[in-house]
MARBA-3410 file (N, C-alpha, C, O; in Angstrom, 1 decimal):
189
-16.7,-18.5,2.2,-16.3,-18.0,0.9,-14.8,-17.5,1.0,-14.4,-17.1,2.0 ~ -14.1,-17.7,-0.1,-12.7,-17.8,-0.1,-12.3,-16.0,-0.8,-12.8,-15.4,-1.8 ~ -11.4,-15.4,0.3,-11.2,-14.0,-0.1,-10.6,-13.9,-1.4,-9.7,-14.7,-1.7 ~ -11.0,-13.2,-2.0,-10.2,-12.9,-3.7,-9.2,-11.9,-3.5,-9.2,-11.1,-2.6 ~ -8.4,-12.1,-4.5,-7.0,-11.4,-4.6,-6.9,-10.8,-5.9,-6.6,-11.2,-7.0
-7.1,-9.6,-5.5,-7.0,-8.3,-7.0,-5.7,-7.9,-7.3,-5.1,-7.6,-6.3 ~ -5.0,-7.8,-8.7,-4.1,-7.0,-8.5,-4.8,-5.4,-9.1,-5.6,-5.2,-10.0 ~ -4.0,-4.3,-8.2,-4.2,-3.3,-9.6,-2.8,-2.6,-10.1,-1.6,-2.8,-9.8 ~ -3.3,-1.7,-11.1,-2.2,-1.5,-11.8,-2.3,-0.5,-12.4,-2.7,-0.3,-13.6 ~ -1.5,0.6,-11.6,-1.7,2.0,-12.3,-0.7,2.0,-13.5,0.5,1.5,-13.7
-1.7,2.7,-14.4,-0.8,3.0,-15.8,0.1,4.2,-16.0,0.3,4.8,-17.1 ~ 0.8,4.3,-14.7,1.5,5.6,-14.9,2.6,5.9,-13.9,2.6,5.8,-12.6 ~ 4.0,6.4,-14.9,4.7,6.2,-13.3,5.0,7.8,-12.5,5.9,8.2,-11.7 ~ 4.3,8.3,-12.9,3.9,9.7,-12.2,3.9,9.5,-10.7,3.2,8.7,-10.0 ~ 4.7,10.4,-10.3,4.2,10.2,-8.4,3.2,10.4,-8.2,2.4,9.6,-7.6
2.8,11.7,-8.6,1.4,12.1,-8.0,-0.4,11.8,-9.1,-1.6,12.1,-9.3 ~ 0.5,11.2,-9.5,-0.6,10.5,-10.7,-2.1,10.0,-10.0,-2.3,9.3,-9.0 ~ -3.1,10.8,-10.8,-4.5,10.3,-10.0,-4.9,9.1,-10.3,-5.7,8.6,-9.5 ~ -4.4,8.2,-12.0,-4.3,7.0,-11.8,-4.3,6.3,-10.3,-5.2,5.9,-9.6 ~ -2.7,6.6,-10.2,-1.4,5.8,-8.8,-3.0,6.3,-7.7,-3.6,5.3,-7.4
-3.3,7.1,-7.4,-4.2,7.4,-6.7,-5.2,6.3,-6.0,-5.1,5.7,-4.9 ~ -6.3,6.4,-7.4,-7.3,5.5,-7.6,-6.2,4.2,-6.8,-6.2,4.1,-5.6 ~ -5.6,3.7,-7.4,-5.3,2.3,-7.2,-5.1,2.0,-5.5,-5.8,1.2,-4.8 ~ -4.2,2.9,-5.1,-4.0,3.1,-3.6,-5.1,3.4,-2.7,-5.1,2.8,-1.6 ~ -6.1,4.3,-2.8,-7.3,4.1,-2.6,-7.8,2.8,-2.2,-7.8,2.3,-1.1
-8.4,2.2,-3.5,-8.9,0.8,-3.5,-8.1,-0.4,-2.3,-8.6,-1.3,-1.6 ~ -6.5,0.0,-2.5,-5.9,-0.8,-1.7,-6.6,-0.8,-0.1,-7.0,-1.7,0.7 ~ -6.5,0.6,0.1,-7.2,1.1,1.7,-8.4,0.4,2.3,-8.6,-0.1,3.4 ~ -8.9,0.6,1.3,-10.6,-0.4,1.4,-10.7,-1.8,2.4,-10.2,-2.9,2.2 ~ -11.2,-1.3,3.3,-11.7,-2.6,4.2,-12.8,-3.5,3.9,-13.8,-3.4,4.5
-12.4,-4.6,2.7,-13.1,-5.6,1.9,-13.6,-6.8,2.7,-12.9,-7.6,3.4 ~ -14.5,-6.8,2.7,-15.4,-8.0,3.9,-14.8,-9.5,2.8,-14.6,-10.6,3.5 ~ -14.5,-9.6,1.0,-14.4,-10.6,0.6,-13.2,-10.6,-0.2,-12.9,-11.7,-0.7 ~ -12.5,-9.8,-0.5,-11.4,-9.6,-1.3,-9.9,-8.4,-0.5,-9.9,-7.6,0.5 ~ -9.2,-8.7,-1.3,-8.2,-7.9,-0.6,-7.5,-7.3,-2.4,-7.8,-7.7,-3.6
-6.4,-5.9,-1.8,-6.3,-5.3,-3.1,-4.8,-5.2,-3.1,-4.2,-5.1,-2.0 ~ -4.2,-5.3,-4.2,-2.9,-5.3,-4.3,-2.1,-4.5,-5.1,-1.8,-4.9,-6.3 ~ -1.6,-3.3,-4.7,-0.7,-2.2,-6.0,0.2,-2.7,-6.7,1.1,-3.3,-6.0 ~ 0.4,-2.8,-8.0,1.9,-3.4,-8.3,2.4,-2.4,-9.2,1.9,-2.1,-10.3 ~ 3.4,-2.0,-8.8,3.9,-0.6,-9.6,5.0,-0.9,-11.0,5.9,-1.8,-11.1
4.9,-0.2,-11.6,5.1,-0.7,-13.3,6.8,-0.2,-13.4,7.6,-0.8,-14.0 ~ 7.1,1.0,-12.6,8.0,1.4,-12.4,9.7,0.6,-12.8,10.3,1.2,-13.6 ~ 10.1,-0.3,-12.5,11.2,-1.2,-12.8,10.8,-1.8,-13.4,11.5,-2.9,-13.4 ~ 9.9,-1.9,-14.3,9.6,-2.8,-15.5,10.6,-2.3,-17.0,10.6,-1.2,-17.3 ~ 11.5,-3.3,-17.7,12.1,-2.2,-18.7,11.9,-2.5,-19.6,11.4,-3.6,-19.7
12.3,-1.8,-20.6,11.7,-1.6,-22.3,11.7,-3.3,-22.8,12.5,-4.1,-22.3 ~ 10.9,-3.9,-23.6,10.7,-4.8,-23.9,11.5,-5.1,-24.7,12.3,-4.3,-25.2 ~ 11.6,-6.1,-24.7,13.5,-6.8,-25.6,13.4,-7.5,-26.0,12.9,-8.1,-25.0 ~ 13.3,-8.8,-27.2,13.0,-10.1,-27.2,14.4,-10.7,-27.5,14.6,-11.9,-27.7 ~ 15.3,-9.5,-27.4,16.8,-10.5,-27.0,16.9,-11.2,-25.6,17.8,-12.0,-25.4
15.9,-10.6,-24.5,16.2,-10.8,-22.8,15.1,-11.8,-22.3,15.2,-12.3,-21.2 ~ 14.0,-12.2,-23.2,12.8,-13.2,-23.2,13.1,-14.3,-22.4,12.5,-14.8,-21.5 ~ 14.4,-14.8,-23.0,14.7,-16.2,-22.5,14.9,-16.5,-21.2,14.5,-17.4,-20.5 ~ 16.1,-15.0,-20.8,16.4,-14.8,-19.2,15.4,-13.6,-18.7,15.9,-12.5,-18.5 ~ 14.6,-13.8,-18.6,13.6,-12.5,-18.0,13.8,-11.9,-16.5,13.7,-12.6,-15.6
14.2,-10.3,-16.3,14.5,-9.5,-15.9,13.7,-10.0,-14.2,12.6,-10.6,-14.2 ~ 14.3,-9.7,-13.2,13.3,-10.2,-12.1,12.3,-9.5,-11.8,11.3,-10.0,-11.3 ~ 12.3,-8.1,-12.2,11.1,-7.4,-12.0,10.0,-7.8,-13.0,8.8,-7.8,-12.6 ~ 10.5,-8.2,-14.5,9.2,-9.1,-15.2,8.5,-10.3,-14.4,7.3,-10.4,-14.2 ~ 9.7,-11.1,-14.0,9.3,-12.2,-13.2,8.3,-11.6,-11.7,7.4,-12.2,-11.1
8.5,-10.8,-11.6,7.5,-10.5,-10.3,6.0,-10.3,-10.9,4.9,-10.6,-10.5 ~ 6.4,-9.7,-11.8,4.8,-9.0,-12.5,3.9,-10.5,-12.9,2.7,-10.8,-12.8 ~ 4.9,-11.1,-13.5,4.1,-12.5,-14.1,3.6,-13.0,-13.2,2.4,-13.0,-13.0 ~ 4.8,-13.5,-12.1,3.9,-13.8,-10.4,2.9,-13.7,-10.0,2.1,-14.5,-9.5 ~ 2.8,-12.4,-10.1,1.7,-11.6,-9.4,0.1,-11.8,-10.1,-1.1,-12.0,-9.7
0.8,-11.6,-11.2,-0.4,-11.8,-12.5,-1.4,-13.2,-12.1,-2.5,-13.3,-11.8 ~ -0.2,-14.1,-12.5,-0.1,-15.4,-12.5,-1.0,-15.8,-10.7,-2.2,-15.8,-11.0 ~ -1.0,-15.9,-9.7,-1.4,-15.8,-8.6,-2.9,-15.0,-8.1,-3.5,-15.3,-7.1 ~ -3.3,-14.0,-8.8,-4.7,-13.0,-8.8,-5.7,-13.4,-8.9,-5.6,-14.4,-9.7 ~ -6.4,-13.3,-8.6,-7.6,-13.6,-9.2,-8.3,-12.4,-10.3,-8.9,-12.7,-11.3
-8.2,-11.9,-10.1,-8.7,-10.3,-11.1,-8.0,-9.3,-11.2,-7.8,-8.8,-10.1 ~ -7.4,-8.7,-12.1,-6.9,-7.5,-12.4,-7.7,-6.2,-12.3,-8.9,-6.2,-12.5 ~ -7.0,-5.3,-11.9,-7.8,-3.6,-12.0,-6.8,-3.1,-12.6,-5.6,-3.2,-12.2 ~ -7.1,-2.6,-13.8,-6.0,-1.5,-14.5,-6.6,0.3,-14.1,-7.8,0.4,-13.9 ~ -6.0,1.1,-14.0,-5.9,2.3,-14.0,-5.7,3.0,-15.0,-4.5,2.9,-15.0
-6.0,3.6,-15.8,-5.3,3.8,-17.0,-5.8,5.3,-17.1,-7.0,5.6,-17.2 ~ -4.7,6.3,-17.2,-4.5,7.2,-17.8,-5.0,7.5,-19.4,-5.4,6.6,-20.2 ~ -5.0,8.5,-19.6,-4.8,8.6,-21.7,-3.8,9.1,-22.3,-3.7,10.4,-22.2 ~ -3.1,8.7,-22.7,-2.1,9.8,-23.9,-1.9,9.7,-24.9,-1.7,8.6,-25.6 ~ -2.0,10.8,-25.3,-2.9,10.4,-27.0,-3.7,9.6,-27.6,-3.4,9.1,-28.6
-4.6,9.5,-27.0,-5.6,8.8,-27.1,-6.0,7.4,-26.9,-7.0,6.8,-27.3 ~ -4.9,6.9,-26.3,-4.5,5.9,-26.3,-3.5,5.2,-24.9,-2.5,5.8,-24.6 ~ -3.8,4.1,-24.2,-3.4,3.5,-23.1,-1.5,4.1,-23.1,-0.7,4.0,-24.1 ~ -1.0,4.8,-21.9,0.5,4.8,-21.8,1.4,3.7,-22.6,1.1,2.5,-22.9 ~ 2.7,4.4,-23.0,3.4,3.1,-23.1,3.6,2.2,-21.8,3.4,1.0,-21.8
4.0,2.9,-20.8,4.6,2.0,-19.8,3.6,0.7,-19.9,4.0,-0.4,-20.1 ~ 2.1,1.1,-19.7,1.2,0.3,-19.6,1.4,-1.1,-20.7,1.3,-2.3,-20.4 ~ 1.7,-0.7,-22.1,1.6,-1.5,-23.0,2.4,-2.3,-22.7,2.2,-3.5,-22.6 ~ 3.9,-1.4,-22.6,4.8,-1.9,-22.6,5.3,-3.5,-21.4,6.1,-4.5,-21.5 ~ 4.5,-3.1,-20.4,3.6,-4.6,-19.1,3.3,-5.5,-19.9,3.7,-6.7,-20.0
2.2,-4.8,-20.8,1.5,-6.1,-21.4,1.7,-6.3,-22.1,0.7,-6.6,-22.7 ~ 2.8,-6.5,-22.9,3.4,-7.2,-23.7,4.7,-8.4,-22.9,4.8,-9.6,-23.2 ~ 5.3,-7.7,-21.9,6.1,-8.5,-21.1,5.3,-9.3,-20.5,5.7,-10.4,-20.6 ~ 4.1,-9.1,-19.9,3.5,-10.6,-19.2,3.0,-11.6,-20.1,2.5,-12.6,-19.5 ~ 3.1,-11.5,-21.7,2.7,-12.3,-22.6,3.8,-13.1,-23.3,3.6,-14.0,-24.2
5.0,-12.7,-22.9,6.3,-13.4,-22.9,7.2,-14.2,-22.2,7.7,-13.6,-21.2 ~ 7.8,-15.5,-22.2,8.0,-15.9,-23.7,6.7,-16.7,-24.4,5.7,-17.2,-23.8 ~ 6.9,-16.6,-25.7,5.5,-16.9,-26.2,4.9,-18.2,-25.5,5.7,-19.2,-25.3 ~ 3.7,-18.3,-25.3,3.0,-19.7,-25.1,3.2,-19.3,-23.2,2.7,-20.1,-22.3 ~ 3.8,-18.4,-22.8,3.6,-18.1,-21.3,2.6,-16.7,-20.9,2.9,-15.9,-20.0
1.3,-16.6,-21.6,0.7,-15.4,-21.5,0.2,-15.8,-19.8,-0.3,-16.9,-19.3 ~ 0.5,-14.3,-19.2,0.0,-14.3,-17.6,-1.1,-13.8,-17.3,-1.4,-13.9,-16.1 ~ -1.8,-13.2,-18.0,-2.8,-12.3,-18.3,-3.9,-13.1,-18.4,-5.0,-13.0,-17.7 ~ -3.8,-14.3,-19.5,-4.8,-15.1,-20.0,-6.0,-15.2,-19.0,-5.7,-15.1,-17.8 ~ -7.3,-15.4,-19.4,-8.0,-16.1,-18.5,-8.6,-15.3,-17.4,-9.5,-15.8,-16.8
-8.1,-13.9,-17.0,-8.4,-13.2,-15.8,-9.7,-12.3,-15.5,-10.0,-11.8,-16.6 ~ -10.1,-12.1,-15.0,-11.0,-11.2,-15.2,-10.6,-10.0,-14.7,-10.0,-9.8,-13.6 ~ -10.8,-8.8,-15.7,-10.2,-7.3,-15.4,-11.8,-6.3,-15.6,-12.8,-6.4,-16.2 ~ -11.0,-5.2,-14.7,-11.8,-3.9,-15.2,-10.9,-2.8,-15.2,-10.0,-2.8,-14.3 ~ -10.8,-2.1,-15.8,-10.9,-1.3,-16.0,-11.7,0.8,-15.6,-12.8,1.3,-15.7
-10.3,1.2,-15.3,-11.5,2.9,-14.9,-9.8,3.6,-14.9,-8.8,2.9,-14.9 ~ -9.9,4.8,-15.1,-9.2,5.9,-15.3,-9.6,7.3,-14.8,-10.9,7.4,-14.7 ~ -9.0,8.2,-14.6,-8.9,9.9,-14.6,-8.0,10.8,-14.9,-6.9,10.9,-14.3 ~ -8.3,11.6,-15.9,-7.7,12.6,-16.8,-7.9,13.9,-16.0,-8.4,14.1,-14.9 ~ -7.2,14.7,-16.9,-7.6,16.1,-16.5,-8.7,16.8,-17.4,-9.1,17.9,-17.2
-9.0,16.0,-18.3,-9.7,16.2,-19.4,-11.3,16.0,-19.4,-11.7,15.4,-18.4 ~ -12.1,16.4,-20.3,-13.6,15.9,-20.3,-14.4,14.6,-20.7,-15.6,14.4,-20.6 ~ -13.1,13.6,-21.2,-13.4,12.7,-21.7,-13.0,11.4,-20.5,-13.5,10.3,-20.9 ~ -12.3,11.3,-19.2,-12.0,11.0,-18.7,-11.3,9.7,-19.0,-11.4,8.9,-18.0 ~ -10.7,9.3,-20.0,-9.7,8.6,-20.2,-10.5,7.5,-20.8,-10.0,6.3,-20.6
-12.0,7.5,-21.8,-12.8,7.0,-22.7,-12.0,6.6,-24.0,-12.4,5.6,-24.6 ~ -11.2,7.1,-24.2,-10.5,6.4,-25.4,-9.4,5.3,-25.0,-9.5,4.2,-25.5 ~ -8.7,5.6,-24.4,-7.6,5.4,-23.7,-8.6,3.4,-23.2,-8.1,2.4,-23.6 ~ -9.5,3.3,-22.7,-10.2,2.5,-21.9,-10.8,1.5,-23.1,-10.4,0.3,-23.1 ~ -11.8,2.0,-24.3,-11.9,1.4,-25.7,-10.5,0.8,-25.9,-10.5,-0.4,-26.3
-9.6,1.2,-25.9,-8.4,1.1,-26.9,-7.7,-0.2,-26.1,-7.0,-1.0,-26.6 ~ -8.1,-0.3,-25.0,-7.6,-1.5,-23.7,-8.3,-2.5,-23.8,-7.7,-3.6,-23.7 ~ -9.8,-2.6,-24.0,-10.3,-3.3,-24.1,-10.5,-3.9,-25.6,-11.2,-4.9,-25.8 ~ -9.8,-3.2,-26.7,-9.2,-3.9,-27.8,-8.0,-5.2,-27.4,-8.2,-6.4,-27.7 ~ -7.0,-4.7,-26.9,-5.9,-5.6,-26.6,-6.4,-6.6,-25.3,-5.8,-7.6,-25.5
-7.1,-6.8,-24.4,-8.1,-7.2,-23.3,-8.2,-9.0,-24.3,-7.9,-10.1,-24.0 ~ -9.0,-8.2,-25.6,-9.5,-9.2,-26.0,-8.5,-10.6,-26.5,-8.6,-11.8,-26.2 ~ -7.6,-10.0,-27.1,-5.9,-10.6,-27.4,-5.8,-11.2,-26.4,-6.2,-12.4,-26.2 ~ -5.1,-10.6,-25.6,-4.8,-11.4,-24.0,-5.7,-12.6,-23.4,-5.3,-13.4,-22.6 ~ -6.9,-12.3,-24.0,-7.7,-14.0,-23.4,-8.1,-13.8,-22.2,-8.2,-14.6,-21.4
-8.6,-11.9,-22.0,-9.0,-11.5,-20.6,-10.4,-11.7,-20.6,-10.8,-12.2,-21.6 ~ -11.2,-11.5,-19.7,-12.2,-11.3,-19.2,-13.2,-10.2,-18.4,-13.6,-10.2,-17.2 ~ -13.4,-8.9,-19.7,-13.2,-7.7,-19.1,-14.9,-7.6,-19.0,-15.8,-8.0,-19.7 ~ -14.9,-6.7,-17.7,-16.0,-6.1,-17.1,-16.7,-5.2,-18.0,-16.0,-4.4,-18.6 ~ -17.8,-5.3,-18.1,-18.5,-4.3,-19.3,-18.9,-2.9,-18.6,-18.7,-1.9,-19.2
-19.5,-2.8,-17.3,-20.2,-1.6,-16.5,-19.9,-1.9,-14.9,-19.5,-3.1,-14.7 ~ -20.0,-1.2,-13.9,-20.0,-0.2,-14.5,-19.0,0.6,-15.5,-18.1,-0.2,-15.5 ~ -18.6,1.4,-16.2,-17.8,2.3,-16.7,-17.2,3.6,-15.6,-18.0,4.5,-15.2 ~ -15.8,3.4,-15.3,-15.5,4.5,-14.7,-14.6,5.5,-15.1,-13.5,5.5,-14.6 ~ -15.1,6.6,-16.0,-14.0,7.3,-16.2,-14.3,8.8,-15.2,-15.3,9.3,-14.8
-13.0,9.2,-14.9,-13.2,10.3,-14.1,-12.4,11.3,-14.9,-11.3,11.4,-15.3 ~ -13.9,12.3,-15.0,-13.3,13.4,-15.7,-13.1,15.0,-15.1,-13.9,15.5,-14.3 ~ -11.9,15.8,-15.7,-11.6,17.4,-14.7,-11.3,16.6,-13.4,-12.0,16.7,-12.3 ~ -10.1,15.6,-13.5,-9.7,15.2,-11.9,-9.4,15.9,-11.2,-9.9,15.8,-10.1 ~ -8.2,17.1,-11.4,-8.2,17.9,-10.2,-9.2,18.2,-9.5,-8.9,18.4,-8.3
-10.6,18.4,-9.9,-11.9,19.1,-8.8,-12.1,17.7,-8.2,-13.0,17.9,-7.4 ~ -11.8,16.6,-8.0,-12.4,15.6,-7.3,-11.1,14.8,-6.6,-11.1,13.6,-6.3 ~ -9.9,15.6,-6.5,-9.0,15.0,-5.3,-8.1,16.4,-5.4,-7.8,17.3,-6.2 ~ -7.9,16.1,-4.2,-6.5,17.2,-3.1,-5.3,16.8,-3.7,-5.2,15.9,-4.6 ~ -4.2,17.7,-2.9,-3.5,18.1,-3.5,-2.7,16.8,-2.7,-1.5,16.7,-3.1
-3.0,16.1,-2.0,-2.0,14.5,-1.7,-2.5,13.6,-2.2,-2.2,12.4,-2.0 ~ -3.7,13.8,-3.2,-4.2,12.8,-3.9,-5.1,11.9,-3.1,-5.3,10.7,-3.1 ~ -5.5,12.7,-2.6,-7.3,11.8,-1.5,-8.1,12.0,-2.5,-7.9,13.0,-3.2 ~ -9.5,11.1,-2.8,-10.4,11.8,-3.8,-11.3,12.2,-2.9,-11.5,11.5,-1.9 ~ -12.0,13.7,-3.3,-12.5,14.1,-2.4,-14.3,13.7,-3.0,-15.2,13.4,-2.3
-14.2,13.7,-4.0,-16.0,13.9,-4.1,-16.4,12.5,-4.2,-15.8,11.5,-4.7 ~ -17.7,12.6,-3.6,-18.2,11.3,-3.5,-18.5,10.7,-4.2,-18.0,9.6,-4.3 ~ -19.4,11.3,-5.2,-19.7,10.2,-6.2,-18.6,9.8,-7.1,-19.0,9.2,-8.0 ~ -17.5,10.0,-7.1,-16.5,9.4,-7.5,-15.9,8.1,-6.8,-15.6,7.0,-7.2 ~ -15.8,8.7,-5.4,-15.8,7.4,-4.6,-17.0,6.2,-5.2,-16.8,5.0,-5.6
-18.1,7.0,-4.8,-19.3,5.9,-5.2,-19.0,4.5,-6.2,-19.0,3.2,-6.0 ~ -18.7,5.5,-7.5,-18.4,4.6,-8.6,-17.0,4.0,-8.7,-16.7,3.2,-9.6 ~ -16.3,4.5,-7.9,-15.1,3.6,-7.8,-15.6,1.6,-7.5,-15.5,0.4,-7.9 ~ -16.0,2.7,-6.1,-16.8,1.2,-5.3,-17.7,0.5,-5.8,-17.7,-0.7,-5.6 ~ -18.8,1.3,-6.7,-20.0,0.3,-7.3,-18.7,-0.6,-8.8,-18.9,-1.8,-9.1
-18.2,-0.2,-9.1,-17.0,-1.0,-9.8,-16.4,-2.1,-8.8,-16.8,-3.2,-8.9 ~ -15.7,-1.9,-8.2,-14.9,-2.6,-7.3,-15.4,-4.2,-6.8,-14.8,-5.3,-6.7 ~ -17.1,-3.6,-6.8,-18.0,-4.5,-6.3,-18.6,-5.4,-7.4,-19.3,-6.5,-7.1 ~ -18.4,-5.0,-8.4,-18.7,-5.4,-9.7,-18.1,-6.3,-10.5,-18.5,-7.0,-11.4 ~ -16.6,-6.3,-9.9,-15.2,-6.9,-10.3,-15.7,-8.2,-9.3,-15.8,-9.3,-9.8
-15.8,-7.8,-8.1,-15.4,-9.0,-7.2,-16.8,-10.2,-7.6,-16.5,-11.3,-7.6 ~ -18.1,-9.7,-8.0,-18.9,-10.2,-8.6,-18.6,-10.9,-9.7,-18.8,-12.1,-9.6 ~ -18.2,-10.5,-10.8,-17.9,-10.8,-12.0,-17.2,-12.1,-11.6,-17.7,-13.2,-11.6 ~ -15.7,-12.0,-11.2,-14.7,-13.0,-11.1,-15.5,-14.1,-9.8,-15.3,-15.2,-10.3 ~ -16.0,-14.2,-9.1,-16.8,-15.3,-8.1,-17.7,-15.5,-9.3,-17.9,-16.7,-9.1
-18.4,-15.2,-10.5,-19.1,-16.1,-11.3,-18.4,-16.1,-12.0,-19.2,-16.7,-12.8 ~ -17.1,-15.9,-12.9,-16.7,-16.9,-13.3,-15.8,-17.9,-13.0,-15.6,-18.9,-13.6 ~ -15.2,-17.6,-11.9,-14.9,-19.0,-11.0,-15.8,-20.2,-10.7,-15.3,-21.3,-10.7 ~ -17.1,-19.9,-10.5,-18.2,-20.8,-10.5,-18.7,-21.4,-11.5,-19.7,-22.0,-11.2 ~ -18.2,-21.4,-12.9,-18.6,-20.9,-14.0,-20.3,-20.6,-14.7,-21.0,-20.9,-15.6
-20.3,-19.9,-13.5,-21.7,-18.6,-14.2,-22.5,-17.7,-14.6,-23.5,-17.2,-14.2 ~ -21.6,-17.4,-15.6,-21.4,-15.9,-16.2,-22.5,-15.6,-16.7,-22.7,-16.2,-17.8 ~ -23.6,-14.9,-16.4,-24.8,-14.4,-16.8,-24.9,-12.9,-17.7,-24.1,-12.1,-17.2 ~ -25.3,-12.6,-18.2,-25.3,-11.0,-18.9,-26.3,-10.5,-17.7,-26.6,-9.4,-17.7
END
């Protein structure tokens, strides 16, 4: 069986972001069938459709990357109720220039952690609105939002409680499932 190639993709360019966390985490993971890949949003810059034509090389890496994956993992924070700009502001550049969407086609999941009670539930709906645009192929369950993050990671950003780990992983594993059936094409409910 052929190892899959995830990218993920924290929605935040916070150093100490529990997003950035999660993502790096997952990278750590010693995957018996997949391997995990951080790509940081950080040099990505404001969307321009005067620069489309000649695209910025840090766009061009992102499309690369995109472009080359087999499955996406987003991280996503909430602000205001709703997915980061920086985040948007990605996914709009990998869908440019028009008729070059890099996104298309992929299978993603999605999970987040707030400081909040809601664990980044809106923020995650609101992705999986644009998800659909993109021509992605998003994961329905498990659902991972992590909520009151400070009590479930340290202060270098280890997560400390398990069942947070758990459902990171029962996701992770759920991702790598999803995209091997529809590579196969046999997408079952």
């Amino acid at each position: 069986m052929n190892s899959l190639h995830i990218l993920a993709i924290p929605g935040s360019l916070r150093t100490r972001s529990f997003n950035r966390s999660i993502a790096k985490y997952i990278a750590s993971l010693s995957l018996q069938d997949a391997s995990v890949e951080v790509f940081e949003l950080n040099d990505i810059p404001p969307f321009n459709a005067d620069i489309e034509k000649d695209l910025p090389q840090s766009v061009k890496l992102l499309k690369e990357k995109l472009k080359s994956a087999d499955a996406v993992l987003i991280c996503t924070p909430e602000y205001n109720y709703s997915i980061p700009g920086v985040l948007k502001n990605a996914i709009d550049w990998g869908t440019r220039p028009g008729g070059d969407n890099s996104w298309s086609g992929k299978p993603v999941a999605i999970m987040g952690a707030s400081t909040g009670r809601f664990g980044t539930a809106r923020a995650q709906y609101h992705l999986r609105q644009i998800l659909v645009t993109l021509n992605m192929y998003a994961l329905n369950r498990p659902e991972v939002m992590i909520t009151e993050a400070p009590k479930k990671f340290d202060a270098e950003g280890n997560i400390t409680d398990e069942e947070t780990r758990k459902r990171i992983g029962d996701l992770l594993d759920a991702l790598i499932r999803w995209t091997r059936a529809l590579k196969q094409g046999g997408v079952t409910g």
